[in-house]
C-alpha positions as CSV (number, residue, x, y, z in Angstrom):
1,X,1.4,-11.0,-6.8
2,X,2.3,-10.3,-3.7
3,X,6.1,-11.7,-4.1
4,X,6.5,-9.8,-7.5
5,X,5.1,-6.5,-6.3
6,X,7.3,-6.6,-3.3
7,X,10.8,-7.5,-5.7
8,X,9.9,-4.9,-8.1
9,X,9.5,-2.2,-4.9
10,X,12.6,-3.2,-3.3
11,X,14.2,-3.3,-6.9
12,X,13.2,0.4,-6.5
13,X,15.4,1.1,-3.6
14,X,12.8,0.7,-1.0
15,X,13.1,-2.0,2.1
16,X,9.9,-3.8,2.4
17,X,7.6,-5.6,5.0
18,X,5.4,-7.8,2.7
19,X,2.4,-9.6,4.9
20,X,-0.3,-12.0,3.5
21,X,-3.5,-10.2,4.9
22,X,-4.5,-6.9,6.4
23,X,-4.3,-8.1,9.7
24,X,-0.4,-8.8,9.4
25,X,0.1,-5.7,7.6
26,X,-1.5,-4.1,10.4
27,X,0.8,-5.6,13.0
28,X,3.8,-5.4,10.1
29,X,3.1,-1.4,10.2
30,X,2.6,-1.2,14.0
31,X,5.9,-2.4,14.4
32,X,7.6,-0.5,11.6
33,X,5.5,2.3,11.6
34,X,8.2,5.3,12.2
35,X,10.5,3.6,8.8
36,X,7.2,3.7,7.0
37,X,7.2,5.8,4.3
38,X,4.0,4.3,2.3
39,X,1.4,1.3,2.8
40,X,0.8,-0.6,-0.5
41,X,-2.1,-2.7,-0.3
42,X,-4.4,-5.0,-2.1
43,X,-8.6,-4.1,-1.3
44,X,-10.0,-7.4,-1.0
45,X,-8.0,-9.7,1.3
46,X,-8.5,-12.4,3.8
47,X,-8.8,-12.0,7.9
48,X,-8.4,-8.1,7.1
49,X,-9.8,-6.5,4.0
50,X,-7.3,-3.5,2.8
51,X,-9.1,-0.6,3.5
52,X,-10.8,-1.7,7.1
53,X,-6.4,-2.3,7.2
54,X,-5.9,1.4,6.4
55,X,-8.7,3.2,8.2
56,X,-7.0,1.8,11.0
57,X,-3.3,2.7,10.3
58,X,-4.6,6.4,9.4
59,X,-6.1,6.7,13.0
60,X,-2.7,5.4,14.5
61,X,-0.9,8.0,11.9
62,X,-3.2,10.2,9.8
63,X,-0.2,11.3,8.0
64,X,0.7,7.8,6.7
65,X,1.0,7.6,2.9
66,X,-1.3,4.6,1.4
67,X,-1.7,3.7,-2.4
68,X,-4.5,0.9,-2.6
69,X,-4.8,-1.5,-5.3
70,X,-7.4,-4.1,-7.0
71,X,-8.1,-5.8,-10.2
72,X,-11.9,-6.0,-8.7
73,X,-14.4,-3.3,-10.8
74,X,-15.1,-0.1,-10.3
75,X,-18.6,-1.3,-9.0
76,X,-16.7,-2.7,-6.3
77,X,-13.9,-0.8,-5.9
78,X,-15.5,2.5,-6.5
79,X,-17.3,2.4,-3.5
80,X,-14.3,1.4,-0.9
81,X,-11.6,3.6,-2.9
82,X,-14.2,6.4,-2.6
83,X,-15.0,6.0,1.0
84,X,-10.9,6.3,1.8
85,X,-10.3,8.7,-0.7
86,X,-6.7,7.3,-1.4
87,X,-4.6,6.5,-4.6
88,X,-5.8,4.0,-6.7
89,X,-4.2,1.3,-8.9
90,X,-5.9,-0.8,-11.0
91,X,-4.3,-4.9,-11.5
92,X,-2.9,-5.3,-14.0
93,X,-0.2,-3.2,-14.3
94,X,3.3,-3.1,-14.7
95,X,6.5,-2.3,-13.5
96,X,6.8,1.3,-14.2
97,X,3.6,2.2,-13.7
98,X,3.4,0.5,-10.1
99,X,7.1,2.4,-9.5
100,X,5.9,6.3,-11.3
101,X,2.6,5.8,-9.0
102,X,5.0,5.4,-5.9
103,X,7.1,7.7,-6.1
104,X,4.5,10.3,-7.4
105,X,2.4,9.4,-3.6
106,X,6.0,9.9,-2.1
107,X,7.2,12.9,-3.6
108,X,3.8,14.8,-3.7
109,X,3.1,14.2,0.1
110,X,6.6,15.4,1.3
111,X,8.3,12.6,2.2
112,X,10.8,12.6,-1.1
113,X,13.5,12.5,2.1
114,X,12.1,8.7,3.0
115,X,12.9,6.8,0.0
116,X,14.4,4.3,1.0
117,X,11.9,4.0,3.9
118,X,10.0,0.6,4.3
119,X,7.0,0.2,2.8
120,X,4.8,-2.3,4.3
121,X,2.9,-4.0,1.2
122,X,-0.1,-6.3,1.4
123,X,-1.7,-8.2,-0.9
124,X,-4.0,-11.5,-0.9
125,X,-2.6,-14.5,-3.3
């Protein structure tokens, strides 16, 4: 997932930072973080689960854009989307809805100018 997601996003015209767990998408974005244009992640990952990920980029840069993702339920990802009150994207999806929800987050929160920004995405395998 976490190799297609990232081709179809760079396919997109966006450079992107993938990383296997929250932990290195942490780091990932710490390094990156003033190319950033959005954070694509996965909820439920190893080391570092996606949103524990995110609450802690948004306190490094509240105005970082995020779109989180899961093929979990809504039981599970009710209650974590809920809590960060983010975008949402439920697995499985395709191409062009992954690619309308992006630029939708991009355009809609003013950065339309960072396009080809890097977007670090994380996902588990």
């Amino acid at each position: 997932m976490l190799r297609a997601c990232s081709f179809v996003v760079a396919k997109a015209g966006f450079r992107v930072a993938a990383a296997e767990n929250g932990a290195a998408g942490l780091e990932a974005f710490l390094q990156l973080r003033d190319q950033v244009c959005l954070v694509v992640s996965d909820i439920v990952m190893p080391v570092m689960n996606g949103t524990d990920m995110v609450e802690r980029i948004l306190r490094i840069e509240p105005e970082t854009k995020v779109l989180l993702m899961s093929a979990y339920s809504d039981a599970v990802t009710g209650r974590l989307v809920g809590r960060c009150r983010l975008p949402f994207i439920r697995k499985p999806f395709n191409r062009t809805t992954l690619i309308e929800k992006i630029h939708s987050i991009v355009a809609t929160q003013g950065a339309a100018s960072r396009l080809s920004g890097v977007g670090v995405r994380v996902s588990s395998m």
